[in-house]
N, C-alpha and C positions, 0 to 999 in steps of 0.2 A: 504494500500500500504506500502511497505516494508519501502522506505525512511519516508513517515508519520512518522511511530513505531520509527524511528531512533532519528527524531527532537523529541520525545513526551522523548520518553525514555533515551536518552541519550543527544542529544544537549541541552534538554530543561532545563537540571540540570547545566548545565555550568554557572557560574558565569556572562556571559555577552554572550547568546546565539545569535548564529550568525543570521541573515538572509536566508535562503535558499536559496534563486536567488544568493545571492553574492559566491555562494560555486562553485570554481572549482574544486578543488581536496581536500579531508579529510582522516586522519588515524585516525582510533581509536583503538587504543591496550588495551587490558581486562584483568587482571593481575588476577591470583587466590586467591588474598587477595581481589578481590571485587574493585582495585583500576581502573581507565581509566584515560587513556591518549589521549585528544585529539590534533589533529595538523590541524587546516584548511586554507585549502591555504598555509602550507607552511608546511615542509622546501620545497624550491627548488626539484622539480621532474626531473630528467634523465633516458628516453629510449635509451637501447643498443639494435641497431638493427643491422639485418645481410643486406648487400648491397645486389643487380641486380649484380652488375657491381662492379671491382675495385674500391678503393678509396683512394686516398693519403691524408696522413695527409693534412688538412689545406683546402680539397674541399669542395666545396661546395655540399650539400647534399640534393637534393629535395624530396620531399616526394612521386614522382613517380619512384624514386632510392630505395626504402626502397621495399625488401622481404618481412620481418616479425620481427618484436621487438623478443626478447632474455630476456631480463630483465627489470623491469622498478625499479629501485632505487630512496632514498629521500634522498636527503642531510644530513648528521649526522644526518640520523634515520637509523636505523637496525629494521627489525622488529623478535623478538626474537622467537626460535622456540619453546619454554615453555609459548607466551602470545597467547590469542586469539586475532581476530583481523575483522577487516570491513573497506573497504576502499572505498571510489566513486571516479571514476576517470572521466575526461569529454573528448570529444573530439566533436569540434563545439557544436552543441546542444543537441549530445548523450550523454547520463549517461548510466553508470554501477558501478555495486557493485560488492565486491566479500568479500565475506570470508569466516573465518574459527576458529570455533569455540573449535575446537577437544583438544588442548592443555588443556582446562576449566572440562574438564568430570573428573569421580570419576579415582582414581589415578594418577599417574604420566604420563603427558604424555607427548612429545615433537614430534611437527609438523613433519611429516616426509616430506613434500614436501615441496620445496622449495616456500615461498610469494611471490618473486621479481618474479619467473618463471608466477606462477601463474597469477600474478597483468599483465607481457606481456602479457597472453592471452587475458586478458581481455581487453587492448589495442589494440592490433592486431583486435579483436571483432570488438571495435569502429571506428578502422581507417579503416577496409579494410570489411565492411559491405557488399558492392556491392558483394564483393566475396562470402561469409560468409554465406550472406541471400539466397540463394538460394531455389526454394521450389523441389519437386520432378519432378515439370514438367519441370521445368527447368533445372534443373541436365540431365533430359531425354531428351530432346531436345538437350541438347549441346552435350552429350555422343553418341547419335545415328548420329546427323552429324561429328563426329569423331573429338568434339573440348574439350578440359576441357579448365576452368580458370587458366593457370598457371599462376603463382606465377613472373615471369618474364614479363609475357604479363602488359601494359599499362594499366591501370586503364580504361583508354575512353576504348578502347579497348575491354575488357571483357564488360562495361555497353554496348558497342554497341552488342557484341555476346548476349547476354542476350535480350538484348530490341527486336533485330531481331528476335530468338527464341520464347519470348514470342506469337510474331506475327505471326508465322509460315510461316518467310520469311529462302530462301535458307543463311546456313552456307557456 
């Protein structure tokens, strides 16, 4: 498993290697001198997400207000677009990974996608699963009663279109 290779190969060389259960979120950046950088659990993580709805400075921001993350940012880190990189981010009890290796190959290379973009997806992924996870019968069951999961619709909402569907109860 991916994360194993990760503790074996990398966390495991760290001076005071972490715990695995205690990880919520980690960067690791890969420098073309062979150097890494890890960060676990910190700095401080911030998702830029776009709203449902207006929002004035200073509201309150529920997480069935949230469309889809934008950016996911770390506190005085940057992640450079000439390092490689691997990151796990958590949400509840989901984990994902994501990275990107491409800057490390023969030549010069510099990331051309954006990391923070990227790292959104991968939040969006975890937060908004119910959406996300869809199989083909369910795509076809909601498409042929003339519903999609929009992005605006309720979280309850779509699991119930979904749960219904799977049953092949009327949309």
């Amino acid at each position: 498993m991916l994360l194993d290779e990760v503790s074996r190969c990398w966390l495991g060389r760290l001076p005071q290697p972490p715990r695995e259960s205690t990880i919520s979120h980690m960067v690791l950046l890969f420098h073309r001198d062979k150097r890494m950088d890890a960060y676990i659990n910190e700095p401080g993580m911030r998702v830029r997400v776009a709203a449902k709805h207006d929002v004035a400075e200073g509201d309150q921001v529920l997480f069935e207000s949230i469309a889809d993350a934008l950016r996911v940012d770390f506190d005085e880190l940057e992640i450079p677009r000439d390092v490689g990189y691997l990151v796990l981010l958590s949400q509840g009890w989901r984990r994902g990974v994501a990275y990107d290796f491409s800057p490390l190959g023969p030549g010069t290379h510099l990331r051309e996608r954006s990391a923070e973009r990227d790292l959104a997806a991968l939040w969006t992924r975890l937060s908004f699963h119910d959406r996300l996870d869809l199989d083909e019968d369910d795509w076809t069951a909601l498409m042929d009663a003339g519903w999609f999961p929009f992005i605006r619709l309720r979280s309850s909402r779509v699991r119930q279109l979904v749960k219904h569907a799977r049953v092949g109860w009327d949309l």
